[in-house]
N, C-alpha and C positions, 0 to 999 in steps of 0.2 A: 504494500500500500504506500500509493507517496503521499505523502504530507507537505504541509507551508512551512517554511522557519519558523513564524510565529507559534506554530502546532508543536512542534518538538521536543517545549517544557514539559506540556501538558500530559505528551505520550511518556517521558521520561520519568514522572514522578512515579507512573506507577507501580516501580522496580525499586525496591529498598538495594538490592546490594548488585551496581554496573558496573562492568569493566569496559574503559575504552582500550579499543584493542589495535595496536599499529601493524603495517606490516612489514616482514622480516627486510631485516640492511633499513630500517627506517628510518627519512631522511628529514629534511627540517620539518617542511610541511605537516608531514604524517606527527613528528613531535611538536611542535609549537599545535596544530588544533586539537592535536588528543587532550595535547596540557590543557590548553583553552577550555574543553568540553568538560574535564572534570572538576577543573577549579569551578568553573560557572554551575554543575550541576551535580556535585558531588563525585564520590566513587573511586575506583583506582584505575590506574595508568597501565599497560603493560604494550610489550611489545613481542612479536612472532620468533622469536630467534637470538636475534641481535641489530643492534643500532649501526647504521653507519657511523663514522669517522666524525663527518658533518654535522649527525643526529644525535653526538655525545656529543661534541661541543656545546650545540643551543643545550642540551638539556643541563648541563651543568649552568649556565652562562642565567638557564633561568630556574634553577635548582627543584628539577623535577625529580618526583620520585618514582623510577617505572621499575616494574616488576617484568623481568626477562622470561619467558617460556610461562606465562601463567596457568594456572589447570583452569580452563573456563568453566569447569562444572561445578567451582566455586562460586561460581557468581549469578544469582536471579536471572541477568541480562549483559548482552555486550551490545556494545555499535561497534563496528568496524568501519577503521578511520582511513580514509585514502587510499583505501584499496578496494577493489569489486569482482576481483575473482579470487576461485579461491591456492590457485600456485602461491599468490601473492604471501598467504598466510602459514604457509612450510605443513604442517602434522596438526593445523590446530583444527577440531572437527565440531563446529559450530552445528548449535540447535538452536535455542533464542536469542535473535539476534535482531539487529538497525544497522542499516549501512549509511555514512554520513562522507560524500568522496567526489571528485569531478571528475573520474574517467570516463569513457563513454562505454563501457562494456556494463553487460546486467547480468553475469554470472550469478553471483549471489541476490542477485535483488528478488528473485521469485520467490525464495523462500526466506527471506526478512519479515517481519511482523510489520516492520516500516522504513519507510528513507527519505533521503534526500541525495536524489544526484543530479548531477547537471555541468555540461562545460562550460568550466571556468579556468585560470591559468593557475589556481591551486586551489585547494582544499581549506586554506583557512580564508580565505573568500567567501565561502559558503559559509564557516563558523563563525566569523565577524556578524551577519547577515541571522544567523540565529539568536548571536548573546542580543544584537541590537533586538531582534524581538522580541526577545523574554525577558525586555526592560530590566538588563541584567548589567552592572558597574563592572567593568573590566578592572582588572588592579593593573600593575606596570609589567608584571613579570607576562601576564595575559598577551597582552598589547605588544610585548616585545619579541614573544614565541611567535605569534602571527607574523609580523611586520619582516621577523627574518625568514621564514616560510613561506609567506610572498614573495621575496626579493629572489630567495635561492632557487623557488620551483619557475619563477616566469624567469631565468637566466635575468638577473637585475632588469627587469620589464623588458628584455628584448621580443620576449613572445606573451606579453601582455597584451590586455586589450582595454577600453574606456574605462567598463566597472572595475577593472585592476587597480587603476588610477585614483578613481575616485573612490574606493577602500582603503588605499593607501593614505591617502589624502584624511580621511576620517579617521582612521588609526591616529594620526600624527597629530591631527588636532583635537586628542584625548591630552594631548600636552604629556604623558608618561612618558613616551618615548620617543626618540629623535632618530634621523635616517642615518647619519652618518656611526650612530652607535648598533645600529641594526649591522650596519657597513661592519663596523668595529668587528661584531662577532663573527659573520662570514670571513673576514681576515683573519683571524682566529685560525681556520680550518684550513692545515696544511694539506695537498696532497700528497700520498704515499711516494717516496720512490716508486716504488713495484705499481703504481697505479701511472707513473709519468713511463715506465719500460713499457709495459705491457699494451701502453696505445704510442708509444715508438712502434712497439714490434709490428702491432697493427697497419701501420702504416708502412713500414716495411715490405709485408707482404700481401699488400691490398692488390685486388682485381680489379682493372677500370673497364665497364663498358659502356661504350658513347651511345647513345638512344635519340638520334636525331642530337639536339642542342642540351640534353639533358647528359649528368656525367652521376654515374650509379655505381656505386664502388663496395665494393663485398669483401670480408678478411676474415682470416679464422684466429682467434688468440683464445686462450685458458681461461680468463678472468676479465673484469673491468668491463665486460661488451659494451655496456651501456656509453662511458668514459672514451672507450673506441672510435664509437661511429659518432659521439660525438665530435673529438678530436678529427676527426675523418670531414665532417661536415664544416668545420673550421676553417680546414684550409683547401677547399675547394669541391667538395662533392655536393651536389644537388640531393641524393639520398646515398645514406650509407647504411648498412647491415655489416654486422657483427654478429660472429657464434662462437662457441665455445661446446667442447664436453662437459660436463656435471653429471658423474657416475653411467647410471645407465640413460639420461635426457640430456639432449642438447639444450642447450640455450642460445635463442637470436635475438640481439636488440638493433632496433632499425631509428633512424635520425633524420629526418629532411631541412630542406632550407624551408624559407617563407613562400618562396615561389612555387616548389615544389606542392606545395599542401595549398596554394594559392588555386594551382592546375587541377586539382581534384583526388589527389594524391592522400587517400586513406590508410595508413601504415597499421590504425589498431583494427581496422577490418584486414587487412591481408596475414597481418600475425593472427586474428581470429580465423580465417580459413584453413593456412597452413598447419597449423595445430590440431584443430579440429580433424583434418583429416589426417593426422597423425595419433592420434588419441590424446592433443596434451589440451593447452590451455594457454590463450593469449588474449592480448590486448594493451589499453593506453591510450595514449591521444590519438591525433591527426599525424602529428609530426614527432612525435616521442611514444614506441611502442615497444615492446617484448613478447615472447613467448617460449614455454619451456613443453618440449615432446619428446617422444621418442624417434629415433631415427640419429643417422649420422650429422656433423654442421654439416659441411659440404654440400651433402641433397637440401637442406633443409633451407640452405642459405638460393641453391638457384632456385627453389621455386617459389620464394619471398622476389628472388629478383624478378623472374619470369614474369609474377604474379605485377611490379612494379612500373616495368617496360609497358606493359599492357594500358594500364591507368594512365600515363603521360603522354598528353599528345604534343605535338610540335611547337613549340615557343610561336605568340603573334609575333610579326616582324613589328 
């Protein structure tokens, strides 16, 4: 069932004991609105696995307290934050549950008791948009897990859009917190060595194929895919895909420009097809997508690109 933000106190209260629940490697976003969610509504924090690098930073920066690997059958009720399918959440095996997320995939939304989803360039977009409903006083720490959760998931607003702005813009003028200290904390977050090799390596051994005026670039690396294709997309590819092994399922994450997702270029429908017909599970944005299945990278990467080539037609002169 989907509901208004306004609505979400009111389905919220009826659960004495909620976990918000992030998903695993989770990253500002997913911890600034989980934090957001439980300050304003009570309850506890946790997360799928583990925290990114990034995702320990703010949570220290805003002294959150998550519980790693929670057993959900502790808990009345979860929302699950930023994520809508369910790879996203490792071994965790949900029964009552809310999903609260901007990806465009509805994996889990059939069987939520309720939600809210919708594309936006992050997830605490959507939780600013609730506390403002439920007439509900942000404190500083609130205000500043969002505000770096915005900055980090819209690339510092490169793939923002108006209402980004103007969230942003409302955050700031709660006066609790300022941009350049939002800045502060993503400075904070060094990248790994092993994360600056591992999309060298990528680049290294990247595939180019030309598609008319469009440049589609494929690689296989261990780790990082995500980090990969974006680095890939940085310095010159229109779409890039990245795979890797993980035990017996591959993983593919895919990256476009603005132009590319401009042309009609749906990366979280193609990671949902490939998958699917692999037995796994995908999804994401327009222009920022993953999926993790079975099969080799290499197959799984040409028929992401096959699939790519197809959707892009000729640049207007």
């Amino acid at each position: 069932m989907e509901i208004r933000d306004s609505e979400f106190k009111s389905c919220i209260r009826k659960y004495n004991d909620v976990l918000y629940l992030c998903h695993k490697n989770a990253d500002p976003d997913a911890i600034g609105s989980g934090f957001a969610l439980q300050q304003a509504f009570g309850g506890s924090l946790g997360v799928a696995e583990d925290l990114s690098r990034t995702g320990s930073t703010l949570s220290k920066a805003i002294g959150a307290e998550i519980i790693l690997n929670p057993r959900v059958e502790n808990y009345d009720f979860v929302v699950v934050v930023d994520a809508s399918v369910r790879l996203q959440l490792g071994a965790v095996r949900l029964k009552n549950y809310a999903v609260v997320d901007h990806h465009l995939d509805d994996g889990l939304l059939a069987s939520a008791e309720f939600h809210i989803q919708r594309p936006s360039s992050s997830t605490a977009e959507i939780v600013w948009s609730i506390i403002r409903g439920s007439n509900i006083v942000p404190t500083r720490e609130m205000v500043l897990g969002l505000l770096v959760g915005m900055i980090s998931d819209s690339g510092r607003f490169r793939r923002a859009n108006p209402q980004s702005f103007r969230t942003a813009a409302e955050l700031l003028e709660t006066g609790m917190a300022e941009y350049d200290e939002a800045v502060a904390v993503l400075s904070r977050m060094p990248t790994e060595i092993s994360q600056r090799i591992a999309v060298l390596k990528a680049a290294s051994r990247a595939e180019v194929v030309r598609q008319d005026d469009w440049l589609i670039v494929t690689t296989e690396i261990n780790a990082f895919e995500g980090s990969a294709a974006m680095g890939l997309v940085d310095i010159g590819a229109d779409v890039a895909l990245a795979a890797g092994k993980h035990g017996s399922s591959a993983r593919v994450s895919g990256r476009a420009n603005r132009e590319a997702a401009r042309a009609g270029l749906d990366l979280a429908g193609v990671m949902r097809q490939v998958a699917k017909a692999h037995g796994g599970e995908g999804g994401g944005h327009r222009a920022a997508a993953a999926m993790e299945a079975g099969g080799e990278p290499a197959e799984l990467l040409d028929e992401c690109r096959k699939k790519v080539a197809e959707i892009l037609q000729p640049r207007q002169a």
